[in-house]
C-alpha positions as CSV (number, residue, x, y, z in Angstrom):
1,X,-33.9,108.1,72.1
2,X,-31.6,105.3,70.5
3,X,-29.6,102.7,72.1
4,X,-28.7,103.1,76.0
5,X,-24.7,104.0,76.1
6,X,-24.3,101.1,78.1
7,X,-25.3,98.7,75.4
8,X,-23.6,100.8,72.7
9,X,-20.4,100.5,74.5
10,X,-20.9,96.7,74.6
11,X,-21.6,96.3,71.3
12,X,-18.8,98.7,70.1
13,X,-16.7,96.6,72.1
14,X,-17.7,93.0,70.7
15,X,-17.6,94.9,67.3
16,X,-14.0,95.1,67.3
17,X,-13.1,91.9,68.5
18,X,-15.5,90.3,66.4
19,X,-13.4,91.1,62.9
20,X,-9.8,90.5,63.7
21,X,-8.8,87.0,63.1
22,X,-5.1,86.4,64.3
23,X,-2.8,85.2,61.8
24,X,-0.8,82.1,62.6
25,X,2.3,84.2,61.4
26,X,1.6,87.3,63.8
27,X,3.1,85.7,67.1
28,X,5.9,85.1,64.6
29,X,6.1,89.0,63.6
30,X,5.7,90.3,66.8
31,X,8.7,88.4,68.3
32,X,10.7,89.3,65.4
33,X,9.4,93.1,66.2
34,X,10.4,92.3,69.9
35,X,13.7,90.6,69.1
36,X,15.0,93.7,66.5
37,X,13.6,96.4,69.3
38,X,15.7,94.7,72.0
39,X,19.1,94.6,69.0
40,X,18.0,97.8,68.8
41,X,18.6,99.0,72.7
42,X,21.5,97.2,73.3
43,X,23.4,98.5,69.8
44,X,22.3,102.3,71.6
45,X,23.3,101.7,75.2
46,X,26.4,99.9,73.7
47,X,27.1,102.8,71.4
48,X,26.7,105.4,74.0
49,X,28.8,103.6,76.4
50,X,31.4,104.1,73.8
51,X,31.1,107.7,72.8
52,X,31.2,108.7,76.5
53,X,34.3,106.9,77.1
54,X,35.9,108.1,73.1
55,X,35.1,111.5,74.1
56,X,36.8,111.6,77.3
57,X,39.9,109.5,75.5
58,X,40.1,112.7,72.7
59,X,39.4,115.5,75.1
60,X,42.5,115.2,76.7
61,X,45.5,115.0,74.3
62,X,43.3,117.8,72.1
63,X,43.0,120.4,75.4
64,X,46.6,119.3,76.2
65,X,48.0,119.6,72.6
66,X,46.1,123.0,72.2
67,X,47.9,124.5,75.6
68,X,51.4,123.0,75.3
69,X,51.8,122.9,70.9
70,X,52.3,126.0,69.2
71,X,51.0,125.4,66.4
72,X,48.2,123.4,68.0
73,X,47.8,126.4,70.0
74,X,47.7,129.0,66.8
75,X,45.3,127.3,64.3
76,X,43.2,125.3,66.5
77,X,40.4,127.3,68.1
78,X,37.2,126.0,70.2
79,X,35.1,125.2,67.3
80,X,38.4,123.0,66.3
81,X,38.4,121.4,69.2
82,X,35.1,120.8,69.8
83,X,34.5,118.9,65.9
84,X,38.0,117.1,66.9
85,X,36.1,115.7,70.4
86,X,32.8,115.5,68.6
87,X,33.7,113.5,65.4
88,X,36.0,110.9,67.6
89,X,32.6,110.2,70.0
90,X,30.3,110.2,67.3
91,X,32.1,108.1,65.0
92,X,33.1,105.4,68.5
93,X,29.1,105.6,68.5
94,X,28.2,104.7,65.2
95,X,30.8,101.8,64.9
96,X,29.6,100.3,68.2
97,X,26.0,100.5,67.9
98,X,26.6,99.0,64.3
99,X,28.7,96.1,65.5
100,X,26.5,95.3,68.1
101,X,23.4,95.7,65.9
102,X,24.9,93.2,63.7
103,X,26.1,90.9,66.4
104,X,22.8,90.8,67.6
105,X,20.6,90.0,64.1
106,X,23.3,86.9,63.6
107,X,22.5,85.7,66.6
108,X,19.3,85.6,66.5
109,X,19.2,84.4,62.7
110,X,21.2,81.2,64.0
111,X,18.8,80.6,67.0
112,X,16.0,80.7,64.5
113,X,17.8,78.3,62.6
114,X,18.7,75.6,65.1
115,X,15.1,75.9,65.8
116,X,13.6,75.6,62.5
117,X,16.0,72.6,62.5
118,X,14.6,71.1,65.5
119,X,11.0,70.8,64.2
């Protein structure tokens, strides 16, 4: 006995829909959700761009130095030279993304200005 699923599900259905009443400021939030997500992406692929290329930059004087230096070659072992590679990428990663995160929120805080300014 009870309702038919079939009708259930409708009325489930219309249920939901029937209680949320869009904001006139959600479109606004959600493009501001889109706009930091997109900041977001670039500042990562921007900032992994740059660790590759930082880490490859260090590897090579470091593996050099440790083979050709004395004392490079008594004092620095593979954990040495691993942080020395590590801390030149992660730090080229952290700038960039930061820089380009920032880059990225100005500009879109001026287009949302010159817009506001428009209406």
């Amino acid at each position: 006995m009870g309702i038919p699923s079939e009708m259930r599900d409708i009325w489930v259905n219309n249920r939901k829909n029937a209680l949320l009443i869009q904001s006139p400021f959600e479109d606004q939030i959600q493009q501001k959700a889109l706009r930091a997500k997109t900041c977001t992406q670039e500042g990562a692929r921007k900032g992994f761009k740059a660790a590759c290329i930082s880490g490859a930059v260090s590897a090579v004087p470091t593996l050099t130095a440790v083979r050709m230096i004395p004392w490079a070659k008594a004092n620095l072992n593979y954990t040495a030279q691993a942080l020395i590679i590590s801390a030149a990428s992660i730090a080229a990663y952290f700038i960039t993304a930061d820089k380009t995160i920032l880059e990225c929120a100005r500009k879109n805080a001026q287009l949302q200005l010159a817009l506001s300014r428009q209406q």
